[in-house]
TITI-82351 format. One line per 8 residues: number of its first residue (from 1); their letters; for each residue z, x, y of C-alpha. Coordinates in steps of 0.001 Angstrom, whole numbers. Layout:
BEGIN
NUM = A = Z:X:Y | ... $
! end
This chain:
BEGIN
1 = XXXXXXXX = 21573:15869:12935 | 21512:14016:16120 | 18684:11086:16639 | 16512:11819:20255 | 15863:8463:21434 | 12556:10332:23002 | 10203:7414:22950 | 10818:4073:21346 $
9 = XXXXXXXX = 8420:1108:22503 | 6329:-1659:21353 | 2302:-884:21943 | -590:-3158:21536 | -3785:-834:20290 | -5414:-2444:17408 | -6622:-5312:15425 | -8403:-8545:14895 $
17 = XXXXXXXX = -6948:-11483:13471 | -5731:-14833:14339 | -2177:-15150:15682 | 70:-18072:14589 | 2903:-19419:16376 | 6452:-20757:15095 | 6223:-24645:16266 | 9191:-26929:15344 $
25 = XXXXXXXX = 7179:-29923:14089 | 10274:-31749:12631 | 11232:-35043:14174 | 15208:-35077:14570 | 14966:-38918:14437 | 14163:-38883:10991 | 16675:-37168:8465 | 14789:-35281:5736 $
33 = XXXXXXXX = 16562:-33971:2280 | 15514:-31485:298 | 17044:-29415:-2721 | 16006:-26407:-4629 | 16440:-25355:-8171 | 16335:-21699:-9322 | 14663:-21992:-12771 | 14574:-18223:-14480 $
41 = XXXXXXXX = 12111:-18000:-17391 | 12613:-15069:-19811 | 10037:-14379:-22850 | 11845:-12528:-26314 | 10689:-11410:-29014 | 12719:-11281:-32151 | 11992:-9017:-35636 | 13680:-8673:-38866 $
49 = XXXXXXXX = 15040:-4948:-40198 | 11543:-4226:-41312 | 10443:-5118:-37470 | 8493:-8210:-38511 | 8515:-10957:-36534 | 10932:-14062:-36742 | 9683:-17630:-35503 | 12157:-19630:-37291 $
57 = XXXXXXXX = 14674:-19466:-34954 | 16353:-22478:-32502 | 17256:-22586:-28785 | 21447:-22702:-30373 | 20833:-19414:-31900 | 20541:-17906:-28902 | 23087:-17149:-26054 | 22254:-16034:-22765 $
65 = XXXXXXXX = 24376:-14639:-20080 | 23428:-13531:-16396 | 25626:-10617:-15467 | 27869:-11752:-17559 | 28186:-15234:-17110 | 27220:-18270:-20051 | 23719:-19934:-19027 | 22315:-23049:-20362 $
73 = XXXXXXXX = 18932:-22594:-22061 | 17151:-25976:-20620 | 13987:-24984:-21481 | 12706:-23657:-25300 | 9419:-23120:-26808 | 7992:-21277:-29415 | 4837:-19490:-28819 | 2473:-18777:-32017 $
81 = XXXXXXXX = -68:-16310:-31374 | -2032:-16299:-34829 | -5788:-17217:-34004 | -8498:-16024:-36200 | -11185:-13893:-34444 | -14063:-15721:-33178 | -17415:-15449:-34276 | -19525:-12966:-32454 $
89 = XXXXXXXX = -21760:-14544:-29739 | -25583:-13415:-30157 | -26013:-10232:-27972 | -27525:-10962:-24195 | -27911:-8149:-21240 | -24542:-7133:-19995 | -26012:-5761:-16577 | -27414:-8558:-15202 $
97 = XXXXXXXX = -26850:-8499:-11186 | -27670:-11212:-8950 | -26273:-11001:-5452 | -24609:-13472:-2930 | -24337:-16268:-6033 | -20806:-18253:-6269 | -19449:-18176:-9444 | -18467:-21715:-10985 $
105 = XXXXXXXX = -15350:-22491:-11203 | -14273:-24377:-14752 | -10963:-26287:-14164 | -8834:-26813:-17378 | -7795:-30158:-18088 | -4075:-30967:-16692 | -1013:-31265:-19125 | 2173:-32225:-18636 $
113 = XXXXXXXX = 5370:-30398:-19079 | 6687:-26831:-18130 | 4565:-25330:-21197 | 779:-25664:-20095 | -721:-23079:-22838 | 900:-24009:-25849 | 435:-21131:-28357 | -2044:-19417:-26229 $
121 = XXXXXXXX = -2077:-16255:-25051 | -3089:-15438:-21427 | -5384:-12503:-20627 | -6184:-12025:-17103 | -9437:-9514:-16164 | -8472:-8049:-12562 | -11789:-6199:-11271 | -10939:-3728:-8102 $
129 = XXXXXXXX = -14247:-3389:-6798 | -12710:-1295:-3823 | -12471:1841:-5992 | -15056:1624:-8155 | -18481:3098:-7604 | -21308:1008:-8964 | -21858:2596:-12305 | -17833:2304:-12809 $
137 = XXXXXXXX = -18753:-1175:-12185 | -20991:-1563:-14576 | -18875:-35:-17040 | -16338:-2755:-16699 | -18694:-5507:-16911 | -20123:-4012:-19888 | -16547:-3537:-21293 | -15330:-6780:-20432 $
145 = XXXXXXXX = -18195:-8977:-21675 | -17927:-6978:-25235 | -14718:-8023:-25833 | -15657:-11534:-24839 | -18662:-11387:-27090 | -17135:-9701:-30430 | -13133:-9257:-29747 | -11727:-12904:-28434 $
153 = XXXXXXXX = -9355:-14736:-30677 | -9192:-18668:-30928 | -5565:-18238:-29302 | -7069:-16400:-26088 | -7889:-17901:-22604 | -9158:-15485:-20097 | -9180:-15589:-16496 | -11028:-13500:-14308 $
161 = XXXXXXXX = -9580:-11952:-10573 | -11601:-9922:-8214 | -10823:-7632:-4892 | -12703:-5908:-2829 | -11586:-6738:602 | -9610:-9609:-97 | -8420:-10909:-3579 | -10033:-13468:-5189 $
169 = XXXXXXXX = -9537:-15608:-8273 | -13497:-16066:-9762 | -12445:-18414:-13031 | -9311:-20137:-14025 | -7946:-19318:-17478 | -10297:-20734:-20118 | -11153:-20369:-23167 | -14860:-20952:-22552 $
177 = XXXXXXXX = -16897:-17300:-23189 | -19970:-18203:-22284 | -18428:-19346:-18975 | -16606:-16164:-18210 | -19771:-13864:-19115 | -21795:-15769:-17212 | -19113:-15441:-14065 | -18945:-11696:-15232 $
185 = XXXXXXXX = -22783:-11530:-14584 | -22771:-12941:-11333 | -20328:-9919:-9759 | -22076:-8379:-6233 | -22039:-5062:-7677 | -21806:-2519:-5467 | -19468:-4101:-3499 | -16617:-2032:-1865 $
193 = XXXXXXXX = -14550:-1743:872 | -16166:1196:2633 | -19434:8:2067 | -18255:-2648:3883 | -18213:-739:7174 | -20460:-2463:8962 | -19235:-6222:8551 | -16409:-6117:10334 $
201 = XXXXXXXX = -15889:-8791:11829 | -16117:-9595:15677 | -17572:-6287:17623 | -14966:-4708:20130 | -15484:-5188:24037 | -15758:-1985:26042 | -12572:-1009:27518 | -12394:1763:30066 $
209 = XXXXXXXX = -8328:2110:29241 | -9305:3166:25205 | -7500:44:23964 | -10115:-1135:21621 | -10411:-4563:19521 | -10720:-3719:15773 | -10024:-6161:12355 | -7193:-5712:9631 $
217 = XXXXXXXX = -10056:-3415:8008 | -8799:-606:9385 | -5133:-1022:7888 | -7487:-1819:4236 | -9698:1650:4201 | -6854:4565:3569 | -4473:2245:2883 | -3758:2269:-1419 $
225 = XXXXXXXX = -529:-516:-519 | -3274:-2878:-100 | -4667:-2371:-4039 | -870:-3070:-4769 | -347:-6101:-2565 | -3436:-7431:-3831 | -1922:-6735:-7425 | 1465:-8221:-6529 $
233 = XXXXXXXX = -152:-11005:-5224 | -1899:-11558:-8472 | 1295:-11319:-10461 | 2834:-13805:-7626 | -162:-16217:-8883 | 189:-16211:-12679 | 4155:-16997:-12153 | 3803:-20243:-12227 $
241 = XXXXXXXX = 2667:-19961:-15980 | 5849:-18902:-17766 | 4050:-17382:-20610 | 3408:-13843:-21153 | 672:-12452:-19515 | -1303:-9232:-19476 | -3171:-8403:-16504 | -6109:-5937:-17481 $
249 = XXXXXXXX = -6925:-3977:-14357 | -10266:-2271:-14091 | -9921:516:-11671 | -11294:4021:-10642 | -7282:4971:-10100 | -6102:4785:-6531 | -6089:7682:-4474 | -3447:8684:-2659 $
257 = XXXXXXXX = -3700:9562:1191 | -657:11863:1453 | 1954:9327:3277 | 2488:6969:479 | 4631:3718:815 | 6820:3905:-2592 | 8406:87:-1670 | 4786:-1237:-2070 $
265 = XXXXXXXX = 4836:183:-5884 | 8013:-916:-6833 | 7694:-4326:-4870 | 4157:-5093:-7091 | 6296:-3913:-10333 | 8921:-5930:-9330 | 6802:-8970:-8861 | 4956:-8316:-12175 $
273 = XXXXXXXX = 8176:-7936:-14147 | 9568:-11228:-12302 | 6119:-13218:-13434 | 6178:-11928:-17285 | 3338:-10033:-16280 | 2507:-6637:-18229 | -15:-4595:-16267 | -2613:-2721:-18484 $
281 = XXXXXXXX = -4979:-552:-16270 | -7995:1156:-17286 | -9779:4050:-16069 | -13300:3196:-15564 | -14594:6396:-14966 | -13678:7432:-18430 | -13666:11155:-19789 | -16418:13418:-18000 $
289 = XXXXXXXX = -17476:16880:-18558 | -18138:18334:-15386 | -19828:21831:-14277 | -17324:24154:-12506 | -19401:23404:-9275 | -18941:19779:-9753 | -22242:17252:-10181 | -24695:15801:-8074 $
297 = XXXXXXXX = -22532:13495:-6561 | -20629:16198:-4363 | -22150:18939:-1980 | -22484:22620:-3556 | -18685:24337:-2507 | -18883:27524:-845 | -17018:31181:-1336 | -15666:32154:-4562 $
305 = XXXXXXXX = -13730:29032:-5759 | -16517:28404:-8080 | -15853:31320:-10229 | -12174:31439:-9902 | -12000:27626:-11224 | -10001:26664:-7629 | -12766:23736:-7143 | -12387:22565:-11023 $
313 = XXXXXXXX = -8677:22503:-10637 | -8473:20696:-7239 | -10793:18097:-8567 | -8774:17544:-11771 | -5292:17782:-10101 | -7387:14582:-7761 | -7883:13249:-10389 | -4390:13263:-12401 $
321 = XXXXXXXX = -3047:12025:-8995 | -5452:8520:-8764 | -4648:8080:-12284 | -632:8813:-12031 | -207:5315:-9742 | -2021:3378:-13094 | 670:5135:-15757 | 3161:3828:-13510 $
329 = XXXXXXXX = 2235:460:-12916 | 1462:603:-16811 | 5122:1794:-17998 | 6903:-194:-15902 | 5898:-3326:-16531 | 5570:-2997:-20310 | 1912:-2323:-20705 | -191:539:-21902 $
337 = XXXXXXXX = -2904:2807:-19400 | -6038:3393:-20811 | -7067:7051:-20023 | -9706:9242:-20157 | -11343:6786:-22673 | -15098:5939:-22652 | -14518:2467:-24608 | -13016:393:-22117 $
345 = XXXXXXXX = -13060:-2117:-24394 | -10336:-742:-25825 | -7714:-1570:-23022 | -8251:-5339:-23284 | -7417:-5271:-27374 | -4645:-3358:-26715 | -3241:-6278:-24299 | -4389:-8280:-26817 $
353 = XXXXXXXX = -2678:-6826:-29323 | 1063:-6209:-27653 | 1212:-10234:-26958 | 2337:-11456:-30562 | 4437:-14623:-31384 | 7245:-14870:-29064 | 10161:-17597:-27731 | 10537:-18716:-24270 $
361 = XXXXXXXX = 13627:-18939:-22642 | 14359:-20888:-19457 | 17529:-21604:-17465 | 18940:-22867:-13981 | 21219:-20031:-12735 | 24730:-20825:-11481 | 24273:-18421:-9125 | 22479:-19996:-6043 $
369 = XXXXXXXX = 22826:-16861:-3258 | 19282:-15776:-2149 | 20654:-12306:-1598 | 18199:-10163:-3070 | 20013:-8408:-5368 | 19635:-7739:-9084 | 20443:-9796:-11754 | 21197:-8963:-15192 $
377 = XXXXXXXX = 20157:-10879:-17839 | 21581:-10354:-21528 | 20292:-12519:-24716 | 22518:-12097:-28292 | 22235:-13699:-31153 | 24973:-16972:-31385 | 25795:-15977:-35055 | 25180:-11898:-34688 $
385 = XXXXXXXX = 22926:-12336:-37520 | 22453:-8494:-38893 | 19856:-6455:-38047 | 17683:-9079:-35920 | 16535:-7287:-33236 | 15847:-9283:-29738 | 13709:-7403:-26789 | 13441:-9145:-23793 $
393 = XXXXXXXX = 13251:-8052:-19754 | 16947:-7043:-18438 | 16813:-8940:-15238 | 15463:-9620:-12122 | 16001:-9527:-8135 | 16896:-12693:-6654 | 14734:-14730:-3538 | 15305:-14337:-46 $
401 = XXXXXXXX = 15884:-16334:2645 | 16632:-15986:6143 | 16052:-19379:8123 | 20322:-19893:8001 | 21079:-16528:8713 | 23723:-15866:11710 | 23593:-12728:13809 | 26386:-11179:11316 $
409 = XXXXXXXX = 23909:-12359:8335 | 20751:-10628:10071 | 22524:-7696:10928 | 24145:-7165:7376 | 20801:-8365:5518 | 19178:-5057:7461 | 21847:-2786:6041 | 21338:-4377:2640 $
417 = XXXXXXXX = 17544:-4191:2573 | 17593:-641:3047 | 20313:-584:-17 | 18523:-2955:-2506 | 16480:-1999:-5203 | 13585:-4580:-4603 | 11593:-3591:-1871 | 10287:-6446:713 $
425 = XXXXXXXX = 6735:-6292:1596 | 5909:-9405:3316 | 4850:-7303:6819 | 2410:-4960:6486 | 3500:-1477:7622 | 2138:1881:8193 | 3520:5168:9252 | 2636:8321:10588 $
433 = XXXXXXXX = 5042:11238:10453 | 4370:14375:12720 | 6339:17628:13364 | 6508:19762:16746 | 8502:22825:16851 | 11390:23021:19577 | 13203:25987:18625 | 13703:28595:16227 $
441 = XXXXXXXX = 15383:26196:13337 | 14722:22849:15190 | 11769:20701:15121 | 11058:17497:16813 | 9620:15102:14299 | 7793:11619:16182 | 7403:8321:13892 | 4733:5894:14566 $
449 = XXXXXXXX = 4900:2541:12667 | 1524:-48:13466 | 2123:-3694:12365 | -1042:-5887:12288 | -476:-8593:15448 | -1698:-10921:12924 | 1856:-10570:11215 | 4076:-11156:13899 $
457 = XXXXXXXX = 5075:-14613:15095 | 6331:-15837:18869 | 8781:-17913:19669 | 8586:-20236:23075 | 10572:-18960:25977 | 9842:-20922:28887 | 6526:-20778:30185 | 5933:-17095:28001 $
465 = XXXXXXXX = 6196:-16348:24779 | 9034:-14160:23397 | 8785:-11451:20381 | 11592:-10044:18562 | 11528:-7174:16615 | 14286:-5100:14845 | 14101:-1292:13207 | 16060:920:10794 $
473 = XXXXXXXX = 15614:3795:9236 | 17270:6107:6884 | 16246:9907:6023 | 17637:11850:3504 | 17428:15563:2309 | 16472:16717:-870 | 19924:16005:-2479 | 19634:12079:-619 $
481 = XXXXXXXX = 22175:13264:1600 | 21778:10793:4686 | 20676:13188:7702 | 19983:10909:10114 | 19319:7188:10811 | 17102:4924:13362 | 18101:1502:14320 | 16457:-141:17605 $
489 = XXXXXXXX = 16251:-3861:18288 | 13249:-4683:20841 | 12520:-8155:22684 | 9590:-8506:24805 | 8420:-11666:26693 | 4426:-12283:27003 | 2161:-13544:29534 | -508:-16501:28120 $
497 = XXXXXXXX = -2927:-13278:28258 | -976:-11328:26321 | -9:-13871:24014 | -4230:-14358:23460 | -4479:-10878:22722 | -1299:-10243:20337 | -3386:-11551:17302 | -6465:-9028:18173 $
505 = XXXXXXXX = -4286:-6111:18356 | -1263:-4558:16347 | 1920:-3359:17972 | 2981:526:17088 | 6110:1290:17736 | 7452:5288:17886 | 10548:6843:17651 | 11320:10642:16893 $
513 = XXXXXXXX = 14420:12642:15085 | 15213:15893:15257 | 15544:17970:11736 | 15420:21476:10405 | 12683:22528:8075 | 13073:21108:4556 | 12216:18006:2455 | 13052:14895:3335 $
521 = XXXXXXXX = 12553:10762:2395 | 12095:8326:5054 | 12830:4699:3971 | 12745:2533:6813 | 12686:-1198:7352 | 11403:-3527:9966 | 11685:-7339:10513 | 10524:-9844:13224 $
529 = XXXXXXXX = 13033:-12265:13738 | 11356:-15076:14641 | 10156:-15788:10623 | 11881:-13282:9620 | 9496:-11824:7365 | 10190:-7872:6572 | 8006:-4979:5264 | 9740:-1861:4054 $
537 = XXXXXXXX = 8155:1403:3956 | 9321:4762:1283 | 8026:8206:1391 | 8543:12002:1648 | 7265:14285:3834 | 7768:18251:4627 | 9317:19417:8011 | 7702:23337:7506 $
545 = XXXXXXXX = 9373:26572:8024 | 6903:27975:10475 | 9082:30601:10890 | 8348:32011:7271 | 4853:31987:7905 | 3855:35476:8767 | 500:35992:7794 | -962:32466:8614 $
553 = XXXXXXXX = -1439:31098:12333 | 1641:28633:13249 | 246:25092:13607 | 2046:21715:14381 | 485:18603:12880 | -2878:17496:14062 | -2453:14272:16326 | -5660:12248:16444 $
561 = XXXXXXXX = -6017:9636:18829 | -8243:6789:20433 | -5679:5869:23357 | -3761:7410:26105 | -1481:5201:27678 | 1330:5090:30867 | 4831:5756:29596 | 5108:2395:32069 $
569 = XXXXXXXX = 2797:28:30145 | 5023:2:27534 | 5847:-4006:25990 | 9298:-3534:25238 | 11234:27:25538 | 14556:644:23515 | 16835:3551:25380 | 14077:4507:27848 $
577 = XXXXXXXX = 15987:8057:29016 | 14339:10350:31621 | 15436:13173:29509 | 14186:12160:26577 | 10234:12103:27835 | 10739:15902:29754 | 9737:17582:26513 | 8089:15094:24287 $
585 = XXXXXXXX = 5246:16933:23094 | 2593:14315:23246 | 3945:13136:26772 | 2125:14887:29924 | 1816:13770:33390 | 3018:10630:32243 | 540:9680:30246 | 1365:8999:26023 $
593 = XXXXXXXX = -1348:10163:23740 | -579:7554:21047 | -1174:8674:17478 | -4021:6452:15548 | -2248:5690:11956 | -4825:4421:10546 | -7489:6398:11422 | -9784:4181:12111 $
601 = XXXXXXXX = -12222:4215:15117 | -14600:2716:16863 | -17916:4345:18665 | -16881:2869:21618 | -13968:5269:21699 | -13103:8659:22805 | -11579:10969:20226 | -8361:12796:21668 $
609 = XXXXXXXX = -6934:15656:19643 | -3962:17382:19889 | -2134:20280:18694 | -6:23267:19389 | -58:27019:18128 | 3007:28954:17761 | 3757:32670:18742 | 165:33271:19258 $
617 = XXXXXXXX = -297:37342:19900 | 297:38680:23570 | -1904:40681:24959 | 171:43939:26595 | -1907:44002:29822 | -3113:40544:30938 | 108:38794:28915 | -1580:35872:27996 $
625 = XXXXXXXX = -3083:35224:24655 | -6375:34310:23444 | -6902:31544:21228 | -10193:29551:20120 | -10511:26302:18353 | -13545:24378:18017 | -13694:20678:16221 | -16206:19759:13553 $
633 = XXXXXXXX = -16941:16681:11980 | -18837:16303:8243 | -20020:13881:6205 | -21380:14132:2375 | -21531:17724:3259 | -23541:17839:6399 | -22634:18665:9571 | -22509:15488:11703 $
641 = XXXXXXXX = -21260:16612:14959 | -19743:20028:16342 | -17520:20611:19373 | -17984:23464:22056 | -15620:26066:21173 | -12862:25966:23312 | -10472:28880:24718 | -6395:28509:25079 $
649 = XXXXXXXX = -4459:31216:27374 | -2173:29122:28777 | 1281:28419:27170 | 3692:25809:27736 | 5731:26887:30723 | 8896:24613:29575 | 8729:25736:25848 | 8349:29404:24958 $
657 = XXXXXXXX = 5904:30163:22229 | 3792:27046:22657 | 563:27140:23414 | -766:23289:23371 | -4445:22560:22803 | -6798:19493:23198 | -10084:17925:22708 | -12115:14926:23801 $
665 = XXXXXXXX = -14901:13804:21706 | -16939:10591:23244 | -17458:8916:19530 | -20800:7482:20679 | -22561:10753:19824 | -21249:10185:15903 | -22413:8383:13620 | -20634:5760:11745 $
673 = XXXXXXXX = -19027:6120:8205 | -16363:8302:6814 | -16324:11638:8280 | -14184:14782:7052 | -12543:15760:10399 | -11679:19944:10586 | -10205:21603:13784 | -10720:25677:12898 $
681 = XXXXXXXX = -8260:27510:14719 | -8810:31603:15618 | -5645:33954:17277 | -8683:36405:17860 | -5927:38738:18939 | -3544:38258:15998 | -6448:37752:13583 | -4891:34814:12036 $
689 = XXXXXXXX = -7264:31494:11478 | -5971:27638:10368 | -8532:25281:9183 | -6496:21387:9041 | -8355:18890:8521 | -8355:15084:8061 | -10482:12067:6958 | -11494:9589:9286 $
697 = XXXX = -13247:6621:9854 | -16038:5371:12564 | -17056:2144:12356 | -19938:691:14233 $
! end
């Protein structure tokens, strides 16, 4: 399939942040040195034929290869895990809330050397406040301070990690309980991202042109990578202690908003398994009976799905899919999920009790290239004593760099990143996929990507500031047969103005491919090349038959929008072709209706939607059809807003079979909040209806 350069440009619509500059602060007067070491730490475990443990072993009976080549083991300890359970602290309230306090902050005395918890074991209690609802909150704190109380072993130290918007670390590891409950106490509960709606930062200036000033919130509220990042950035913390570590997470599961970014997953794994870090979620909302109708929590669901058991089965198979991201993180970091479970203390004891007595293993590799790619790492026994069993991690993806790198480098480290197995997800990404039929077997199928200004650095061209960004993309089919591939490179030089606003706004860039119907994976890779930082982005999506669809009303996707913009008033354009824009479908009169990825809004906005019906029914005498749409917007099961009902007869005079349709919807007569967005769609002629819908967000 053949790649239709329709629209590729860099677009400033969104965000608030602080931009930084790349400064050369280096005086080349003075001559600095500098060296690096790369020091790889690997934890085994070793058991007898009967599978008990063996601590009697030395750093020469062990030999250690990296793909295949002899290391030298520079660094060897023995970790002893035995402690005796502690005595039970006398029973206090486990609810206690007090809001806006700072928890204090114990710091553990310093120690020398590469060991700093000799013989301890390291439990680390990772609250996500963002998906928890305040009695799933108090579950964990009840959960955690039990174990504290009654479970803790003299060869424990606990720290304690929370996130709610941001990711922060409430208590260094310590062995002190009556520290940590009394931190545990102190939690905001109730705390959560989207109650966070309101406190968002600096408020957005009116701005006749519908570019509007809005935080990173709006990449945090649909977007689940940011739970990962802030667990890979957790694991990225506890590296520097090279002991085992379990990381407990408390979590309601994290839902998933239907364009998932699968490098994000395997980039936190990656992380963990890099950091000895074993992830060990738990469910807080534990096992629930509900009524078919659901519980007081949700509105009463209308027509018959009640007593066919369609409602109980769309909530469960919700359910199975928030919880499905947890088993994952669980297996593949060598932890354990804690399901359906009403004792949540019993996910910490089971962290507990997978950390036994264990060896630690360091070594400088020989192999200095920051390449990226895997490493394998394989331990034996020096005397191939029988039946000693060793179980240890199998490798682990090398660092990065890119300040060296020549054009040849940059160009080949694009091909490569696309080809290597641990995902990069230094900038933040999202992306939107769409899909517009343009003939019988052909659709057109646009790609927005949005990348927080925040993330992007400038580089000093004359009296302007210059930013360089590169693209590439790869889809495959359902046998990951490449079909197609994107690669742009855009440079765009910025007035002072601009340059003031980059770090308000984000840039989207948006390219489109042409496919036929069927299932496809989109990995695709961008990079600024001024830092050279890189965020990758994995998922699948569904290019529909439409064709097949006889009995339900032909619909493209929904596009919904806070910005219309001149083809023109583009920052940077890549392969700008006349032909290209004739039939883009969400080009007209020159003017780009510019999808909102994250859909987040602001009541200062207007709402644009777009859409298209397919082969709506002719009428024999007047020729035209007869369409009707109207928009509707909901929230906890009221109706907050409702369009006029609007009437479509025209079609597309340049492509047959389309009939496009629109609305405008001035936001300042919604509310704020989350809404539940539904356009219903009626072919009064053809007596087909479509109902798509979409969640979005309105903040104030």
């Amino acid at each position: 399939m053949r790649i239709q350069k329709c629209l590729v440009w860099v677009l400033p619509v969104l965000l608030c942040a602080q931009q930084t500059n790349v400064q050369s602060l280096q005086d080349p007067g003075v001559p600095i040195f500098s060296s690096s070491t790369n020091l790889v730490v690997v934890d085994v475990y070793a058991r007898d034929k009967s599978g008990k443990l063996m601590m009697n072993l030395t750093k020469d009976d062990f030999i250690l290869l990296e793909d295949g080549k002899p290391q030298k083991i520079a660094v060897f300890e023995v970790q002893k895990l035995e402690g005796d359970l502690l005595p039970p602290l006398e029973d206090a309230p486990k609810t206690l809330v007090v809001r806006n306090a700072a928890a204090p902050v114990k710091e553990e005395p310093k120690k020398t050397g590469l060991i700093k918890f000799q013989d301890k074991r390291l439990i680390s209690l990772f609250f996500d406040f963002s998906s928890m609802s305040p009695e799933d909150q108090i579950h964990a704190q009840d959960a955690a301070i039990d174990f504290l109380q009654k479970k803790m072993t003299s060869t424990d130290l606990v720290n304690i990690m929370t996130y709610s918007a941001s990711l922060q670390v409430a208590q260094d590891f310590t062995d002190d309980r009556e520290l940590l409950i009394s931190v545990i106490k102190k939690f905001q509960l109730g705390a959560s991202e989207l109650n966070g709606l309101g406190d968002t930062g600096d408020a957005a200036e009116g701005d006749d042109t519908g570019q509007f000033v809005a935080d990173e919130t709006e990449f945090n509220i649909f977007n689940t990578d940011q739970k990962l990042a802030a667990l890979e950035v957790a694991a990225r913390k506890l590296q520097a202690f090279p002991e085992k570590k379990a990381l407990v997470y408390f979590s309601a599961g994290i839902p998933k908003t239907g364009v998932e970014n699968q490098s994000q997953l395997r980039a936190t794994v990656n992380a963990a398994v890099r950091s000895n870090v074993a992830f060990y979620p738990i469910d807080t909302t534990g096992l629930k009976a509900e009524a078919p109708s659901g519980d007081a929590s949700v509105a009463s669901p209308r027509g018959t799905g009640v007593f066919t058991g369609s409602h109980q089965r769309g909530r469960v198979n919700a359910r199975n899919d928030q919880q499905e991201t947890l088993v994952t993180l669980a297996a593949d970091t060598g932890g354990k999920a804690l399901l359906e479970n009403n004792d949540l203390t019993m996910g910490i004891t089971q962290a507990q009790e997978d950390i036994k007595s264990y060896y630690i293993l360091g070594y400088y590799s020989t192999n200095s290239n920051k390449d990226g790619r895997y490493r394998h790492i394989d331990i034996k026994m020096a005397d191939k004593k029988s039946g000693v069993k060793l179980e240890s991690r199998n490798g682990y993806y090398a660092d990065k760099v890119f300040s060296k790198f020549s054009a040849s480098d940059k160009e080949r480290q694009l091909s490569d990143a696309l080809m290597l197995g641990d995902p990069v997800s230094e900038l933040p990404l999202a992306i939107e996929i769409d899909h517009f039929r343009i003939g019988k077997d052909r659709y057109f199928v646009p790609i927005s990507v949005k990348i927080p200004g925040s993330a992007i650095n400038l580089a000093k061209k004359g009296d302007k500031e210059q930013l360089e960004l590169d693209f590439v993309g790869q889809i495959r089919d359902s046998h990951n047969t490449l079909v197609t591939a994107v690669r742009d490179g855009l440079v765009a030089k910025l007035t002072a103005e601009k340059v003031a606003q980059s770090g308000k706004k984000a840039f989207q860039y948006d390219t489109g491919v042409i496919l036929q119907p069927g299932v496809y994976s989109l990995r695709f890779l961008a990079r600024e090349n001024i830092g050279g930082k890189m965020g990758t982005f994995e998922t699948k999506f569904t290019v529909p038959d439409l064709n097949a669809e006889a009995k339900q009303l032909r619909l493209s996707s929904v596009v919904w929008s806070a910005q219309r913009e001149s083809v023109k008033d583009a920052v940077a354009t890549a392969e700008q072709k006349k032909k290209a824009f004739a039939n883009h479908p969400l080009i007209q009169d020159g003017q780009r209706i510019i999808p909102n990825v994250t859909k987040v809004f602001r009541k200062d906005q207007t709402l644009y939607v777009y859409l298209e019906v397919y082969d709506p029914l002719v009428n024999a005498e007047s020729k035209l059809p007869r369409v009707t749409a109207e928009l509707t917007l909901t929230q906890g099961g009221k109706m907050a807003f409702e369009s006029n009902a609007i009437m479509a007869d025209q079609m597309n005079a340049a492509r047959p079979g389309v009939l496009p349709m629109q609305f405008q919807v001035p936001l300042s007569k919604v509310g704020s909040g989350v809404f539940t967005a539904q356009v219903n769609v009626v072919d009064d002629q053809g007596e087909k209806f479509a109902f798509p819908r979409n969640r979005l967000v309105v903040l104030p």
